[in-house]
SEDREN-181318 format. One record per residue (C-alpha): residue in three letters; x, y, z. Coordinates in steps of 0.5 Angstrom, whole numbers, plus 500, padded with zeros to 3 digits. Example, Ala and Ser with C-alpha at 12.3 -4.5 7.8 and 13.67 -1.06 7.14 Angstrom:
2
<rec code="ALA" x="525" y="491" z="516"/>
<rec code="SER" x="527" y="498" z="514"/>
# end
This chain:
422
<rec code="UNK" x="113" y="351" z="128"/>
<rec code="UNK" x="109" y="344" z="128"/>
<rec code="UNK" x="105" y="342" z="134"/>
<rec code="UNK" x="102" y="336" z="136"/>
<rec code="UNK" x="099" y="333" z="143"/>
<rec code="UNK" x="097" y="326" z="143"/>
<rec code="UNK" x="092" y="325" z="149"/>
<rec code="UNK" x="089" y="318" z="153"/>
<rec code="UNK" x="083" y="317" z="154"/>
<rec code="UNK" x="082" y="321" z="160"/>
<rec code="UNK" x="079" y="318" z="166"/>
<rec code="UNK" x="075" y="320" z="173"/>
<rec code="UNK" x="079" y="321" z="179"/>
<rec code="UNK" x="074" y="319" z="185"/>
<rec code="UNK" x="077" y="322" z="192"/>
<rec code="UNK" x="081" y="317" z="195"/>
<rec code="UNK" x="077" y="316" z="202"/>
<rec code="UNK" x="070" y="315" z="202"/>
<rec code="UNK" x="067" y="322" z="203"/>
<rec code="UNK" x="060" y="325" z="205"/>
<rec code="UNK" x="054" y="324" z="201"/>
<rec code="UNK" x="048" y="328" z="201"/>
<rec code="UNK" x="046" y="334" z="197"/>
<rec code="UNK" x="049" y="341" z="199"/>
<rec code="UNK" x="045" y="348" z="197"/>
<rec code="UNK" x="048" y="354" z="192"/>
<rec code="UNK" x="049" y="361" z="195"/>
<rec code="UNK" x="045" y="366" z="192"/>
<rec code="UNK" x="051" y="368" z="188"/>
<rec code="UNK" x="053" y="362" z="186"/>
<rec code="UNK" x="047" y="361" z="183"/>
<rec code="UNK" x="047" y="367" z="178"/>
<rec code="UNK" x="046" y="366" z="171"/>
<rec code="UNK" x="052" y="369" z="168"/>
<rec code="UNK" x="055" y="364" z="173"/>
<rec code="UNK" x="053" y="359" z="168"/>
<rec code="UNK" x="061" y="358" z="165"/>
<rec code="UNK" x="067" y="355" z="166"/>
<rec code="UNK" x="074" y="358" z="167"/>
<rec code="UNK" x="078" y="356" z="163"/>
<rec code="UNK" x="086" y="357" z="164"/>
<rec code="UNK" x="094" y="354" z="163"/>
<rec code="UNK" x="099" y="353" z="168"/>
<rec code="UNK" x="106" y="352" z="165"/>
<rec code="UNK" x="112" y="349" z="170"/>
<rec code="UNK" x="119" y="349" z="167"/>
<rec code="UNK" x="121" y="342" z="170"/>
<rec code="UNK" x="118" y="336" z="173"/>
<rec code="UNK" x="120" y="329" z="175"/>
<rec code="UNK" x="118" y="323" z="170"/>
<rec code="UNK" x="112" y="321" z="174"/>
<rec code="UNK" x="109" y="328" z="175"/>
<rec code="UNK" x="103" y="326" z="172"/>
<rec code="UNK" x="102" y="320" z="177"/>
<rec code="UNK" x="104" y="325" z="183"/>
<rec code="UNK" x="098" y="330" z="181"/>
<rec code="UNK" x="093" y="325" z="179"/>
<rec code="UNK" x="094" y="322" z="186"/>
<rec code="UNK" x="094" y="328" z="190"/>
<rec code="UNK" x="088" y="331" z="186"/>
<rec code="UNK" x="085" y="324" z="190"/>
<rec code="UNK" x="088" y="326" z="196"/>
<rec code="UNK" x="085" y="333" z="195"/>
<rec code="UNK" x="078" y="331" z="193"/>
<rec code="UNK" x="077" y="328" z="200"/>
<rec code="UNK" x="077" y="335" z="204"/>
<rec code="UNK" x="074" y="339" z="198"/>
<rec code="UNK" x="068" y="333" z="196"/>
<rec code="UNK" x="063" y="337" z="193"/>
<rec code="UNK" x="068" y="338" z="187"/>
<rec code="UNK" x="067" y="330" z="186"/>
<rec code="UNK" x="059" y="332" z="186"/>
<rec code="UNK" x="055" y="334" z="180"/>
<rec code="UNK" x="051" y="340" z="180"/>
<rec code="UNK" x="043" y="338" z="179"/>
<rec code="UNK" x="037" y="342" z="180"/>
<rec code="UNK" x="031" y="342" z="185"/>
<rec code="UNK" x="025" y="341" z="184"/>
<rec code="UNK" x="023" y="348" z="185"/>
<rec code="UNK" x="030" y="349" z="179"/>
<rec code="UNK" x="034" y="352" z="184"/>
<rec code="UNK" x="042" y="350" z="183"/>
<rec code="UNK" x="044" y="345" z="188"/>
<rec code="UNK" x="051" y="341" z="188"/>
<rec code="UNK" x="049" y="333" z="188"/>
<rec code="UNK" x="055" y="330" z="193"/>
<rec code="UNK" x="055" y="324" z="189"/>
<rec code="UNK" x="063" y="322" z="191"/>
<rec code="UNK" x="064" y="321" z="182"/>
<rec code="UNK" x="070" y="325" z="182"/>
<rec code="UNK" x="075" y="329" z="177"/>
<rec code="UNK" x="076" y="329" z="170"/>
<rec code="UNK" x="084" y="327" z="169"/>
<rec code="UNK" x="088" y="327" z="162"/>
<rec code="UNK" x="094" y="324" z="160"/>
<rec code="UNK" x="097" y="328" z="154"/>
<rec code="UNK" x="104" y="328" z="150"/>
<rec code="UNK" x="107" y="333" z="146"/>
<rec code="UNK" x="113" y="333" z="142"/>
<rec code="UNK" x="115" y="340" z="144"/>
<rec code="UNK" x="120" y="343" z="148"/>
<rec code="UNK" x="116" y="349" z="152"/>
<rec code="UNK" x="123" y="352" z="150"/>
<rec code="UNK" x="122" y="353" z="144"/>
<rec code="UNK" x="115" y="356" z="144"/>
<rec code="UNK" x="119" y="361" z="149"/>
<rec code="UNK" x="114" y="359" z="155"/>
<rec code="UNK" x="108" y="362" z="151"/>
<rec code="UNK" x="110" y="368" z="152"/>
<rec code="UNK" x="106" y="370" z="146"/>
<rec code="UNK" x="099" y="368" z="147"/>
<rec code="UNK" x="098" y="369" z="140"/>
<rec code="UNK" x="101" y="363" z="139"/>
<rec code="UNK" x="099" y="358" z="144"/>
<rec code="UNK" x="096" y="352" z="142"/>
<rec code="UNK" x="089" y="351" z="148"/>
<rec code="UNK" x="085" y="347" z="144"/>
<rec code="UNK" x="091" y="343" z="145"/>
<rec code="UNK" x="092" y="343" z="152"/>
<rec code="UNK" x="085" y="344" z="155"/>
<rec code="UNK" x="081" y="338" z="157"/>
<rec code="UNK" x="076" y="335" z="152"/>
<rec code="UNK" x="070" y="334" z="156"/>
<rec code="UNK" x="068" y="326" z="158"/>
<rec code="UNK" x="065" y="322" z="152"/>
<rec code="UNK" x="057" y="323" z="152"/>
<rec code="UNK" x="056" y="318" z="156"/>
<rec code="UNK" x="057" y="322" z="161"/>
<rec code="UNK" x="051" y="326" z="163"/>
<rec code="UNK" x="054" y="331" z="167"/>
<rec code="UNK" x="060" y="334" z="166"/>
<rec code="UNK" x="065" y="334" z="172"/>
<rec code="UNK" x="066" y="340" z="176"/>
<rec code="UNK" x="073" y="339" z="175"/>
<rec code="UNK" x="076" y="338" z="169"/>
<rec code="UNK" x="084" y="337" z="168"/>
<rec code="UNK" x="090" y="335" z="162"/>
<rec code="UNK" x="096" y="334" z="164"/>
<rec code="UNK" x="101" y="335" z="158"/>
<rec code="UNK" x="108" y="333" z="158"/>
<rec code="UNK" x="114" y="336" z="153"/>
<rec code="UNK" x="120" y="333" z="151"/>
<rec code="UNK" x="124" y="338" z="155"/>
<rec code="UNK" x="121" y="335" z="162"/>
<rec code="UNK" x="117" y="342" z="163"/>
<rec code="UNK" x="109" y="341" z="163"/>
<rec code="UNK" x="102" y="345" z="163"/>
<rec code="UNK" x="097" y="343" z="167"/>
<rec code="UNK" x="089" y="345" z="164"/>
<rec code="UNK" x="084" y="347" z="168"/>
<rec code="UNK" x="077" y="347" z="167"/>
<rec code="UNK" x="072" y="349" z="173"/>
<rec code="UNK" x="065" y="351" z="174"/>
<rec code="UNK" x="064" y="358" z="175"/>
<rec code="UNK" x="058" y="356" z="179"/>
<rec code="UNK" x="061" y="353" z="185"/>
<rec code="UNK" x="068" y="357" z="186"/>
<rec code="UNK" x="071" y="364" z="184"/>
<rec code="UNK" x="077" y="365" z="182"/>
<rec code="UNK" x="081" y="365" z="189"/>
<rec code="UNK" x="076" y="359" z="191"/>
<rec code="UNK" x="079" y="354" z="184"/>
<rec code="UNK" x="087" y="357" z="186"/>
<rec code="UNK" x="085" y="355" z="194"/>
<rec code="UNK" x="083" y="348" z="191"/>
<rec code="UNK" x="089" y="347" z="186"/>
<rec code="UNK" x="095" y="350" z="192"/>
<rec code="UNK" x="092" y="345" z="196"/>
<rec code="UNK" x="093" y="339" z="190"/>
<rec code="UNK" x="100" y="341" z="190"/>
<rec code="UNK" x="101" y="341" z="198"/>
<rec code="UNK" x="099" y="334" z="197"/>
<rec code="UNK" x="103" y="333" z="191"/>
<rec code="UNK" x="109" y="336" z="196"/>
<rec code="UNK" x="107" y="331" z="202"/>
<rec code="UNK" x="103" y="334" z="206"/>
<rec code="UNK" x="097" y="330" z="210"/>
<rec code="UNK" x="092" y="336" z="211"/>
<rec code="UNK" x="092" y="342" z="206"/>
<rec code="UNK" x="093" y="348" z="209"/>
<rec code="UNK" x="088" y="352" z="209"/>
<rec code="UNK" x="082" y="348" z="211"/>
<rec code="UNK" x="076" y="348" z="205"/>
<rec code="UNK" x="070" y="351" z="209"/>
<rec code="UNK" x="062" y="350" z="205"/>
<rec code="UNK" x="059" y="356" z="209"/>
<rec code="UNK" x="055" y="358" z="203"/>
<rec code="UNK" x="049" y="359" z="207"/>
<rec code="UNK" x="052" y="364" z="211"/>
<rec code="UNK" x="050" y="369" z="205"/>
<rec code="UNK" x="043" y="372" z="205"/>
<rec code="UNK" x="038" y="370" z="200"/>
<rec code="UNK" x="034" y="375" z="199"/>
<rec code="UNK" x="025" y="374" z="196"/>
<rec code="UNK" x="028" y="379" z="191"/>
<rec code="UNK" x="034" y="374" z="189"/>
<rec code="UNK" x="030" y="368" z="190"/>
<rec code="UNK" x="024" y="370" z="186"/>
<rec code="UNK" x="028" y="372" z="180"/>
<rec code="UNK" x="033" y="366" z="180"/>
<rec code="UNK" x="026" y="362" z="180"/>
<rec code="UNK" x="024" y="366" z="174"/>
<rec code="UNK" x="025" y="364" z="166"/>
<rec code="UNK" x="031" y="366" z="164"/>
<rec code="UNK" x="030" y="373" z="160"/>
<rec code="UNK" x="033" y="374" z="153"/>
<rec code="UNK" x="040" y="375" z="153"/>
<rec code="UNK" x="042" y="382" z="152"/>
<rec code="UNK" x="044" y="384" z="144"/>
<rec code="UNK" x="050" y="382" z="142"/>
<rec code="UNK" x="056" y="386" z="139"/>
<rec code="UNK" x="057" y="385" z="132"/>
<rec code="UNK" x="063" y="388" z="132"/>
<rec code="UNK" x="070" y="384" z="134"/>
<rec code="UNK" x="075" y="386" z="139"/>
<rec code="UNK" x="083" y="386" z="137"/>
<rec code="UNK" x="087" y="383" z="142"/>
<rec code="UNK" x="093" y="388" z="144"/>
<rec code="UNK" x="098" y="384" z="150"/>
<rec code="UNK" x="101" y="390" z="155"/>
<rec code="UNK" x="107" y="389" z="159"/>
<rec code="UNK" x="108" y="396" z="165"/>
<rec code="UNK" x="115" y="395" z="168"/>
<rec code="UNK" x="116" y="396" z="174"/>
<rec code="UNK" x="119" y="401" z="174"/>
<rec code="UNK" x="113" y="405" z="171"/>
<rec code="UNK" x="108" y="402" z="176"/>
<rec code="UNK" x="113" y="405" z="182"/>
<rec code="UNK" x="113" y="412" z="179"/>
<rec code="UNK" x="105" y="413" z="178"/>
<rec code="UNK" x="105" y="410" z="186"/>
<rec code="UNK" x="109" y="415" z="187"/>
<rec code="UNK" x="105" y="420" z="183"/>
<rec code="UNK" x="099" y="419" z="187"/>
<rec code="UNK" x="103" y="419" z="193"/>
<rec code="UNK" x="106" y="425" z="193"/>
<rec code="UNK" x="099" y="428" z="190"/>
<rec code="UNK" x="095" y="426" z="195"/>
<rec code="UNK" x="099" y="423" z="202"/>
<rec code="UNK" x="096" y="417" z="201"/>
<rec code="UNK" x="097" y="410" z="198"/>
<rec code="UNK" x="095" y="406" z="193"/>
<rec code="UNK" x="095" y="400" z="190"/>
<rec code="UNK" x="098" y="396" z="184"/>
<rec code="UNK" x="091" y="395" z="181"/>
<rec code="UNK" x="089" y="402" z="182"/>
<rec code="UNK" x="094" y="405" z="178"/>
<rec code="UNK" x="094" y="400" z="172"/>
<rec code="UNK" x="087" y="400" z="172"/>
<rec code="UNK" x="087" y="408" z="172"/>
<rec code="UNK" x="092" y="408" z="166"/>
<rec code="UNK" x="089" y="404" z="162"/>
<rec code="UNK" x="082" y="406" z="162"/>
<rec code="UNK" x="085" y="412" z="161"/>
<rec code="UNK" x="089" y="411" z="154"/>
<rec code="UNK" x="083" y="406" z="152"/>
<rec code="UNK" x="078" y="412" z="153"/>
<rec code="UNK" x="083" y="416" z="148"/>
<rec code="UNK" x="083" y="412" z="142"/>
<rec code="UNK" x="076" y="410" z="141"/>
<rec code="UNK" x="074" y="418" z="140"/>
<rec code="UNK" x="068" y="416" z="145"/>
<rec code="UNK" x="066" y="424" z="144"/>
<rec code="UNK" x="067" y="428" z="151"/>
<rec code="UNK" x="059" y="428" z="153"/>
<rec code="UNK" x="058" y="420" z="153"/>
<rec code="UNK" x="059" y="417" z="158"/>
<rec code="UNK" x="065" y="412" z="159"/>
<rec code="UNK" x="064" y="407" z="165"/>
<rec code="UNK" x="069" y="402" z="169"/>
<rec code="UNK" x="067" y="396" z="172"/>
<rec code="UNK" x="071" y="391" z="175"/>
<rec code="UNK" x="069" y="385" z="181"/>
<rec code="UNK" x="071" y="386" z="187"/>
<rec code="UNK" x="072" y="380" z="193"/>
<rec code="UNK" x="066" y="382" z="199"/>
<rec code="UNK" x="069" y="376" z="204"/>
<rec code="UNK" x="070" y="381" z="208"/>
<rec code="UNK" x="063" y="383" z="207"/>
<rec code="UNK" x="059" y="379" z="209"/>
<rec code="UNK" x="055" y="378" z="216"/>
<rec code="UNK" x="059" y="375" z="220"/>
<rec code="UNK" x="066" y="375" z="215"/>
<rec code="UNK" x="066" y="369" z="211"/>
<rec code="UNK" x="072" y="365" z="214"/>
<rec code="UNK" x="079" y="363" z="211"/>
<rec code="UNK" x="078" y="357" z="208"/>
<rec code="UNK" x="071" y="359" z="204"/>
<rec code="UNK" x="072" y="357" z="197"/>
<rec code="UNK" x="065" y="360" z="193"/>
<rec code="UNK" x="062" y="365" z="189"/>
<rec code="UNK" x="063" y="371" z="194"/>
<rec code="UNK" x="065" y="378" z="189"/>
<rec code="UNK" x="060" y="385" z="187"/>
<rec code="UNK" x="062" y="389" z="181"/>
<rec code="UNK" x="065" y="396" z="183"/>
<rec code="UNK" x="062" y="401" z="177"/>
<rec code="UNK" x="066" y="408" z="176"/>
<rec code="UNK" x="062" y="412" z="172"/>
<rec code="UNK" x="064" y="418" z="169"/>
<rec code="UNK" x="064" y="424" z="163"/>
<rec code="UNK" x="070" y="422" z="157"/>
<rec code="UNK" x="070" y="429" z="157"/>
<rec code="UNK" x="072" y="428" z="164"/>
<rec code="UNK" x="077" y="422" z="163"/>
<rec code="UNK" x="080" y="426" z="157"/>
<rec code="UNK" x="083" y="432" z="162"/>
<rec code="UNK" x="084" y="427" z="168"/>
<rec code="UNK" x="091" y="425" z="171"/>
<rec code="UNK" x="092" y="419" z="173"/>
<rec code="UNK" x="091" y="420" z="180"/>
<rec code="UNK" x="085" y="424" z="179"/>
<rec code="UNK" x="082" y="417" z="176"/>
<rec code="UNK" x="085" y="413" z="182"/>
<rec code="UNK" x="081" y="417" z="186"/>
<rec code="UNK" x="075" y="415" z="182"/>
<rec code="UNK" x="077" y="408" z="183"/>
<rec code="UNK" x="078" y="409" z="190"/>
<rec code="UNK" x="071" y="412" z="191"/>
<rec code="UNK" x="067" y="407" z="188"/>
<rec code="UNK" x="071" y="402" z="192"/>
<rec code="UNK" x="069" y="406" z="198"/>
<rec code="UNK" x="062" y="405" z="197"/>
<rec code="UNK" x="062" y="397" z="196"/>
<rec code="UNK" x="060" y="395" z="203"/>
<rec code="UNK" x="054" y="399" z="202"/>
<rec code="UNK" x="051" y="397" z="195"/>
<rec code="UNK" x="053" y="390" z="197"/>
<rec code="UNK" x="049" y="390" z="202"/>
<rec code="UNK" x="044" y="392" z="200"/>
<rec code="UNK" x="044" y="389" z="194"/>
<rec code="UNK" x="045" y="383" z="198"/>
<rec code="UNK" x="039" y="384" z="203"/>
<rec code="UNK" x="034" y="389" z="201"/>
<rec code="UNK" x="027" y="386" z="198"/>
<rec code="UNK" x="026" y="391" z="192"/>
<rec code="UNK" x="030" y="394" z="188"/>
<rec code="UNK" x="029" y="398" z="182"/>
<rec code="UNK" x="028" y="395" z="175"/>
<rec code="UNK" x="034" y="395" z="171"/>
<rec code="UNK" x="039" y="395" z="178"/>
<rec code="UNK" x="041" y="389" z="178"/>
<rec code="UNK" x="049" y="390" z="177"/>
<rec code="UNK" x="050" y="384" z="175"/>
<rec code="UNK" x="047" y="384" z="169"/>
<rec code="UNK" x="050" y="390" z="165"/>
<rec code="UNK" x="049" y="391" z="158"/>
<rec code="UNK" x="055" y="389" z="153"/>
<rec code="UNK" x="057" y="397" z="151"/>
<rec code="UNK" x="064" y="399" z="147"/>
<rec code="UNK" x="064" y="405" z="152"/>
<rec code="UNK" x="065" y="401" z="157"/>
<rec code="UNK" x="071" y="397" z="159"/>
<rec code="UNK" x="071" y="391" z="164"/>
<rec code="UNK" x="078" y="389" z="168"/>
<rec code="UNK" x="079" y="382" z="172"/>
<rec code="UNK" x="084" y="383" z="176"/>
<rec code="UNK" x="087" y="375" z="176"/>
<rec code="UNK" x="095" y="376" z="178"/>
<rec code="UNK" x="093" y="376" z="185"/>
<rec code="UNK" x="089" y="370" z="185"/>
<rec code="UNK" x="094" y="365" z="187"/>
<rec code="UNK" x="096" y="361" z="181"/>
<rec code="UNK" x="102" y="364" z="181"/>
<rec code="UNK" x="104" y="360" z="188"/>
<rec code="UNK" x="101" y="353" z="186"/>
<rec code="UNK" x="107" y="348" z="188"/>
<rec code="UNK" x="107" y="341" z="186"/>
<rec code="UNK" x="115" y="339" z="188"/>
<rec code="UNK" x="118" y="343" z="182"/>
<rec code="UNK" x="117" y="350" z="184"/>
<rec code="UNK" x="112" y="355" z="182"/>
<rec code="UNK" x="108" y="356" z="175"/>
<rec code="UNK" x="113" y="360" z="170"/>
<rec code="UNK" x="107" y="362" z="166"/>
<rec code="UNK" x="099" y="363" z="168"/>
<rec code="UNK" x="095" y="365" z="162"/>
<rec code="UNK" x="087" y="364" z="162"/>
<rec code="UNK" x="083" y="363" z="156"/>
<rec code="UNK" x="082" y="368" z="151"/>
<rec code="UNK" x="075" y="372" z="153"/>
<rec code="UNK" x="069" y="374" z="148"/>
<rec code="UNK" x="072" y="378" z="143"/>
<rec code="UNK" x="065" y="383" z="144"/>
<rec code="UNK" x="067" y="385" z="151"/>
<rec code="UNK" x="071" y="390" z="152"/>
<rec code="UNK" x="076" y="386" z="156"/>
<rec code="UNK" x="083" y="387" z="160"/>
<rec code="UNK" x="086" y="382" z="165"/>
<rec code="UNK" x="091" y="384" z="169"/>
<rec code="UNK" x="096" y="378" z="169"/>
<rec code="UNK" x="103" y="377" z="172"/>
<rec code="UNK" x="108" y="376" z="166"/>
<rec code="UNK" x="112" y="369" z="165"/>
<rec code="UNK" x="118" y="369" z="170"/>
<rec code="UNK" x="123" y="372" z="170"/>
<rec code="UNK" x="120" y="378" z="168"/>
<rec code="UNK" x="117" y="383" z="172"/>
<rec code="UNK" x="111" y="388" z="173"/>
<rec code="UNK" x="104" y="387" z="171"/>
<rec code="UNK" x="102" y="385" z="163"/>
<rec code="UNK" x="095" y="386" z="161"/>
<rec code="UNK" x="092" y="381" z="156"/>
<rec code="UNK" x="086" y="386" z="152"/>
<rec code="UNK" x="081" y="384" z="147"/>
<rec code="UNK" x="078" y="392" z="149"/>
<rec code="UNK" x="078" y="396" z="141"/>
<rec code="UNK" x="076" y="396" z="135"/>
<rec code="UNK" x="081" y="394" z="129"/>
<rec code="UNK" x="079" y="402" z="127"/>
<rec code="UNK" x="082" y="405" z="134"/>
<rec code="UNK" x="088" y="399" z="134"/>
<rec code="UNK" x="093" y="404" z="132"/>
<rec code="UNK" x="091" y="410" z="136"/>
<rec code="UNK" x="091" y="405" z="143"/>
<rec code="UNK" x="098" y="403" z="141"/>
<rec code="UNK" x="101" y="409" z="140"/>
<rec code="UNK" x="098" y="412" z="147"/>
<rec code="UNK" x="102" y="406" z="150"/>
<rec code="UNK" x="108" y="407" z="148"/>
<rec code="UNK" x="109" y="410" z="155"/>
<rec code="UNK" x="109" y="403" z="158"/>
# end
């Protein structure tokens, strides 16, 4: 099926009002090196008006004013520590045209199949220096649907703080005169340890190997139907609930451990990022829209995980979790530790397997007068990391779907066939 998308130009978007001036400091998590990227996703909507993309360009104006750092640009100091320049410049904004329907690529259910060169934002020409911290493609089809692509640093919001920023655009785009949920800057509120600043200020060590090996992409959907009955499971096991991020993750890395044969005296390790708003001392206000997440690493034998139920792995996960506030904290707070400690930095290992949990983020509830997203879908992560994003599936289907790029094309068949459950 042919595919086309005529773009404009692309202009910047500045706030609507004049807004502060002056540059602002980083947290010590937003300043992390690995945090030095973009995330990159789509959102799909099923209707719109003929003057959507007016509609959103104005309120992505509007929303600039309370969110102004976004219209800044990222700079260094003179010590090299990453600040935010507020310069009031703006957004990155893009027109775009295809002459598709959304229908007839069945609302890019098959990621396979979807067309993101074509529907993410090219970056401003090189005449710009610095790239916006925010760039957006609003992309009409033929059938009056339209996909919106988002481009965000990393370096200055987490994923719930990019989804806090776009519900406000939609709350201005639906009429509202104040977001609301009001931003809130308080970086300065996470301790910055000498440990964290003398190493942000040191040369950047090589990277790690990388992988010579390519990882398959496998799409999961799990009903749920099937979600219930592991909860349930758990339940009746163990007197206590658990959550929907607890029985996927269990399950999954379960079946993965299964097909790659990793050999029951290795070790087979689950890491996953957790939000420490919470954590923090005082707690992070509502509002807060930086960097603020630790990874939780659950580490067992294959030979345990190979023999465990789902309700035994849920406990594991459940343990390790138990145990974020203290390894946060001292992460956070303490001025030595150990070479080689750092969890931030762990290396890129085939028995190890990464989730991100996206489905409760809020994209699924950005509103911009046409109702929610039908279809949210990040970019495709590196095919050398063993990777499983937890997503919601597109309307109106129901459950959880597992976008995977986490096997070898040698164990593809063997993961599939431990799936067949779901």
């Amino acid at each position: 099926m042919t595919f086309t998308v005529t773009r404009s130009s692309g202009v910047i978007i500045p706030p609507s009002e004049t807004t502060p001036s002056g540059t602002l400091d980083l947290s010590v998590i937003d300043r992390l090196p690995n945090l030095r990227m973009n995330i990159q996703t789509l959102h799909v909507f099923r209707h719109g008006s003929i003057e959507a993309a007016k509609i959103v360009r104005e309120a992505l104006s509007k929303a600039l004013v309370p969110y102004y750092p976004l219209a800044g640009r990222l700079k260094e100091s003179s010590h090299g520590e990453l600040q935010i320049a507020c310069t009031g410049e703006g957004v990155w904004f893009i027109e775009a045209d295809s002459n598709s329907s959304l229908e007839s690529f069945n609302y890019f259910d098959n990621v396979l199949m979807v067309p993101y060169d074509d529907l993410l934002p090219t970056p401003p020409p090189e005449n710009y220096s610095i790239d916006p911290l925010v760039q957006l493609q609003f992309t009409r089809f033929s059938c009056e649907g339209f996909v919106i692509g988002v481009t965000f640093s990393h370096s200055i919001c987490d994923g719930l703080g990019a989804a806090q920023f776009l519900n406000a655009v939609g709350e201005f785009a639906r009429g509202f005169q104040h977001p609301r949920i009001s931003p809130v800057w308080h970086r300065e509120t996470i301790p910055a340890p000498a440990r964290l600043l003398h190493a942000l200020g040191e040369p950047k060590a090589p990277p790690p190997p990388i992988p010579t090996y390519p990882l398959e992409y496998v799409t999961i959907d799990i009903s749920l139907d099937q979600i219930n009955k592991l909860k349930n499971q758990f339940l009746q096991s163990t007197g206590k609930y658990c959550s929907t991020f607890e029985v996927v993750a269990a399950s999954i890395w379960r079946h993965r451990n299964r097909a790659i044969e990793l050999g029951k005296e290795n070790n087979a390790v689950l890491v996953f990022m957790a939000n420490t708003r919470h954590l923090v001392d005082p707690p992070l206000p509502e509002g807060f829209y930086g960097n603020c997440f630790f990874p939780v690493t659950v580490t067992v034998s294959s030979g345990w995980l190979l023999e465990a139920s789902n309700t035994d792995v849920v406990n594991a996960i459940k343990d390790a979790k138990a145990r974020l506030p203290t390894e946060f904290m001292k992460w956070l707070k303490s001025d030595e530790l150990n070479a080689g400690d750092d969890p931030f930095t762990t290396p890129l290992l085939y028995s190890t397997l990464y989730i991100s949990e996206l489905s409760r983020l809020g994209f699924n509830q950005i509103d911009y007068g046409w109702g929610h997203p039908v279809h949210v879908l990040p970019k495709q992560g590196p095919s050398i990391m063993p990777l499983v994003l937890v997503e919601l599936p597109p309307t109106p289907k129901k459950g959880i779907r597992l976008m995977t790029w986490c096997v070898k094309k040698v164990h593809l068949s063997s993961l599939e066939e431990t799936l067949k459950l779901y």
